[in-house]
FIKOLZA-1660 file (N, C-alpha, C; in steps of 0.1 Angstrom, whole numbers, plus 5000, padded with zeros to 4 digits):
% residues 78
   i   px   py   pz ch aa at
   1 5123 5072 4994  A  X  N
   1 5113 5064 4999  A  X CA
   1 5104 5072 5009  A  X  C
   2 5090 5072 5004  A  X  N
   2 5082 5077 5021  A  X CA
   2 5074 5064 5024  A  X  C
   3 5070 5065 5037  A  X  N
   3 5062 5058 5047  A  X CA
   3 5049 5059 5048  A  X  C
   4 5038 5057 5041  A  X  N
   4 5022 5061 5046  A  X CA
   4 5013 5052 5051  A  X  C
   5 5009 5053 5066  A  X  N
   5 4997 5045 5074  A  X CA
   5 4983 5048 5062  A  X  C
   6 4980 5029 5059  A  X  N
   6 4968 5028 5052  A  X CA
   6 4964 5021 5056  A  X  C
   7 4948 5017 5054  A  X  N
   7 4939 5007 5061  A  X CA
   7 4932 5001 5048  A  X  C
   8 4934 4988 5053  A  X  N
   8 4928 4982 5040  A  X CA
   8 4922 4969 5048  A  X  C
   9 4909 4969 5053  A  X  N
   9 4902 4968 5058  A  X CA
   9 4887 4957 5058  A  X  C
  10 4889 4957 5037  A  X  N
  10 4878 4951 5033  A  X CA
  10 4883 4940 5021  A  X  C
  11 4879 4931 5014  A  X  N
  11 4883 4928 5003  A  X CA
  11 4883 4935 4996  A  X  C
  12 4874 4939 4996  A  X  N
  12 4870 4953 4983  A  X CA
  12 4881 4965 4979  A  X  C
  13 4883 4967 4990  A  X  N
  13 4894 4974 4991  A  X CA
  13 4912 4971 4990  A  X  C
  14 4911 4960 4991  A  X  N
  14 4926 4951 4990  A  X CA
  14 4924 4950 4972  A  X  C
  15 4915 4946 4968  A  X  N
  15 4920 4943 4954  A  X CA
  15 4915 4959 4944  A  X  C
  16 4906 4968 4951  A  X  N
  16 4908 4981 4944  A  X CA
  16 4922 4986 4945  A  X  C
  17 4931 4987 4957  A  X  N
  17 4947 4991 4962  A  X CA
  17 4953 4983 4950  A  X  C
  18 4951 4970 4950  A  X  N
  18 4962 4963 4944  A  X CA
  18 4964 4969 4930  A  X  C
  19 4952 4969 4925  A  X  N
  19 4948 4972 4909  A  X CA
  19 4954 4986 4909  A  X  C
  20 4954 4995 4918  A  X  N
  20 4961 5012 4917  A  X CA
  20 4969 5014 4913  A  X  C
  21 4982 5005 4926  A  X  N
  21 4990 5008 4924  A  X CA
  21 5001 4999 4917  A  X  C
  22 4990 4989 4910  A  X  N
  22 5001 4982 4900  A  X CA
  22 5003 4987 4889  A  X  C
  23 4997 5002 4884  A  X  N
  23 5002 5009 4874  A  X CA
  23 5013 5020 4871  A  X  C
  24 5017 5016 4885  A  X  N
  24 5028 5024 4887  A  X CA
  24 5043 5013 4887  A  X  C
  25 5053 5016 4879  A  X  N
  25 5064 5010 4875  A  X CA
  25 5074 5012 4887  A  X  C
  26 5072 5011 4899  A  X  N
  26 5082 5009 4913  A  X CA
  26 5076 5004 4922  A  X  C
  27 5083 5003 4931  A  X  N
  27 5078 4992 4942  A  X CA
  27 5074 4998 4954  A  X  C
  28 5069 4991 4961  A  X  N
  28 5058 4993 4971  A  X CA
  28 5058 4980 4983  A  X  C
  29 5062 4982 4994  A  X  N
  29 5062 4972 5006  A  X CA
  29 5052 4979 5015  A  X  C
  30 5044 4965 5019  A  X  N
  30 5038 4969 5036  A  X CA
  30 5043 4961 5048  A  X  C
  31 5042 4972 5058  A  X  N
  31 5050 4964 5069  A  X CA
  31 5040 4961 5079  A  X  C
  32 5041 4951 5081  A  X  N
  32 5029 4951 5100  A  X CA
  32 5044 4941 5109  A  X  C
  33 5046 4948 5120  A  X  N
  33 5054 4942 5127  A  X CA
  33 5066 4937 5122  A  X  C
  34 5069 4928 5122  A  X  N
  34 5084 4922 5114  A  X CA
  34 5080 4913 5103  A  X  C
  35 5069 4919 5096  A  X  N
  35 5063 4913 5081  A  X CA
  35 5066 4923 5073  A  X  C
  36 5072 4916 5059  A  X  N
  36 5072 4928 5051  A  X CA
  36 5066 4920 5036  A  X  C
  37 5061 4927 5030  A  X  N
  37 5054 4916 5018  A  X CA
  37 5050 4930 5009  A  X  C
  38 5055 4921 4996  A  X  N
  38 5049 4929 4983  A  X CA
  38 5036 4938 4980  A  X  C
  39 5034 4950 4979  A  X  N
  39 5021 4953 4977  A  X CA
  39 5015 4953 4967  A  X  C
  40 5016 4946 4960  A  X  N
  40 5011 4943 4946  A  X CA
  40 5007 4931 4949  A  X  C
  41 5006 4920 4954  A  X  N
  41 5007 4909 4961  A  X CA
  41 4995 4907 4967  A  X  C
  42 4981 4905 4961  A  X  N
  42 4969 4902 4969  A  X CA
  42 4972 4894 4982  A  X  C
  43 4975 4881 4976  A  X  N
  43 4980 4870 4985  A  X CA
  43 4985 4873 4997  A  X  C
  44 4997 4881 4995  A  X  N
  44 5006 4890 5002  A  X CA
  44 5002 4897 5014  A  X  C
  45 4989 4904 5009  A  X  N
  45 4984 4913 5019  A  X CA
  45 4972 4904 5032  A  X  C
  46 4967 4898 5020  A  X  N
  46 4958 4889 5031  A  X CA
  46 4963 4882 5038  A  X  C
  47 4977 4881 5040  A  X  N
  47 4989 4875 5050  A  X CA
  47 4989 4880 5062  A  X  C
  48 4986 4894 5060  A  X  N
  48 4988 4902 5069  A  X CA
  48 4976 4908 5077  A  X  C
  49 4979 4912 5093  A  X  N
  49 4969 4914 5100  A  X CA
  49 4963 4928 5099  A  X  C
  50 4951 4928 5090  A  X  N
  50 4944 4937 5084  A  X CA
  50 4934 4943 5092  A  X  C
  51 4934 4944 5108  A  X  N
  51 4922 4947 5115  A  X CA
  51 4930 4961 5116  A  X  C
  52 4943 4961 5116  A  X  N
  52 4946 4978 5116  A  X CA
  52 4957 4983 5106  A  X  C
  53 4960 4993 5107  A  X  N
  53 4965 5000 5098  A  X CA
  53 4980 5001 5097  A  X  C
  54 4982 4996 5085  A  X  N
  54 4998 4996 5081  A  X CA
  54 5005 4999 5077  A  X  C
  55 5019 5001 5071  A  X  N
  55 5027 5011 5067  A  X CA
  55 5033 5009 5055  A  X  C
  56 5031 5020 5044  A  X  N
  56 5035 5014 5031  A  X CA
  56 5044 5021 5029  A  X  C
  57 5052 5016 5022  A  X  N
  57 5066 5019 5019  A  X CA
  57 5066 5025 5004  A  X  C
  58 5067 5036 4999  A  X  N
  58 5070 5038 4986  A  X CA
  58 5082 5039 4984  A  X  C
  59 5089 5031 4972  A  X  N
  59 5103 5031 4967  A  X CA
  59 5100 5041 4954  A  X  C
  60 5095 5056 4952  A  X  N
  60 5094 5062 4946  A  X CA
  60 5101 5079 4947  A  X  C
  61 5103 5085 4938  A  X  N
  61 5106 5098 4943  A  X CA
  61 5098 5109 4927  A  X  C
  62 5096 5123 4930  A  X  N
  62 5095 5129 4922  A  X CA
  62 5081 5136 4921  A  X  C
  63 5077 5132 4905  A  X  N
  63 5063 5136 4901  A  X CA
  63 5056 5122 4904  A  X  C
  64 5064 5112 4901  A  X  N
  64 5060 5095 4903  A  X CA
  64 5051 5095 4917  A  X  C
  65 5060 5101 4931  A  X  N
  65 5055 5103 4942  A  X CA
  65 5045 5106 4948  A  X  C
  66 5045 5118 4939  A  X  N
  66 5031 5131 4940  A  X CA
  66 5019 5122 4931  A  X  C
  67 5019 5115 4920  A  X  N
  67 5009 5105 4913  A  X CA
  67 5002 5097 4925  A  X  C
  68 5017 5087 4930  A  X  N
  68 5012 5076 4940  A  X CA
  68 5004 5083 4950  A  X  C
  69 5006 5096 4959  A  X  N
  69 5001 5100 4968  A  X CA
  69 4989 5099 4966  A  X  C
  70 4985 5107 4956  A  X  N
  70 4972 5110 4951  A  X CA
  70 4966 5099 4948  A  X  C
  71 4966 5083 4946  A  X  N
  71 4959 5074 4943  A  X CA
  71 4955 5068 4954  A  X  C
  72 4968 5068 4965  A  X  N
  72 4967 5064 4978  A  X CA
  72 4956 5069 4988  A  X  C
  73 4955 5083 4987  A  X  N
  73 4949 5093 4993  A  X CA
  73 4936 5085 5003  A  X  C
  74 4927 5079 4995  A  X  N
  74 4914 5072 5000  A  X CA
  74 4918 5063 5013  A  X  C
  75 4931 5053 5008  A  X  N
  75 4933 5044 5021  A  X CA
  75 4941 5050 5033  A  X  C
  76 4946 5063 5033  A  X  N
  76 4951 5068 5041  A  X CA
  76 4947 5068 5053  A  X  C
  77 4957 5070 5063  A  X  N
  77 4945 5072 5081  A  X CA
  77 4957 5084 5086  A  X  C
  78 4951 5089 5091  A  X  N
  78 4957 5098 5100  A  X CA
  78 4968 5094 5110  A  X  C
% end
């Protein structure tokens, strides 16, 4: 599993994310505080408090990993 702070910020942006990374065949949690919700999950995310930056969970390893990073890359924050 890794951990990457992303901001997702806009609608625009929540359903570009969703659409990414639902082509990938593993799973994906975001956490804000003691929320944890599916990241595939429009619904899901708009649950959550979107004015800052959250932490996604990849349940991936490998070349799989190195794919997700690279799709991710844009919502990333420092």
């Amino acid at each position: 599993m890794k951990t990457a702070k992303i901001s997702l910020n806009s609608i625009d942006k929540v359903k570009a994310f969703v659409n990414e990374i639902s082509r990938f065949d593993c799973d994906f949690d975001l956490v804000s505080g003691r929320y944890v919700i599916d990241a595939k999950s429009i619904m899901g995310i708009f649950s959550l408090d979107l004015s800052k930056p959250i932490d996604l969970n990849i349940h991936a390893d490998g070349s799989v990993l190195d794919e997700v990073m690279a799709v991710i890359d844009k919502y990333t924050v420092a």
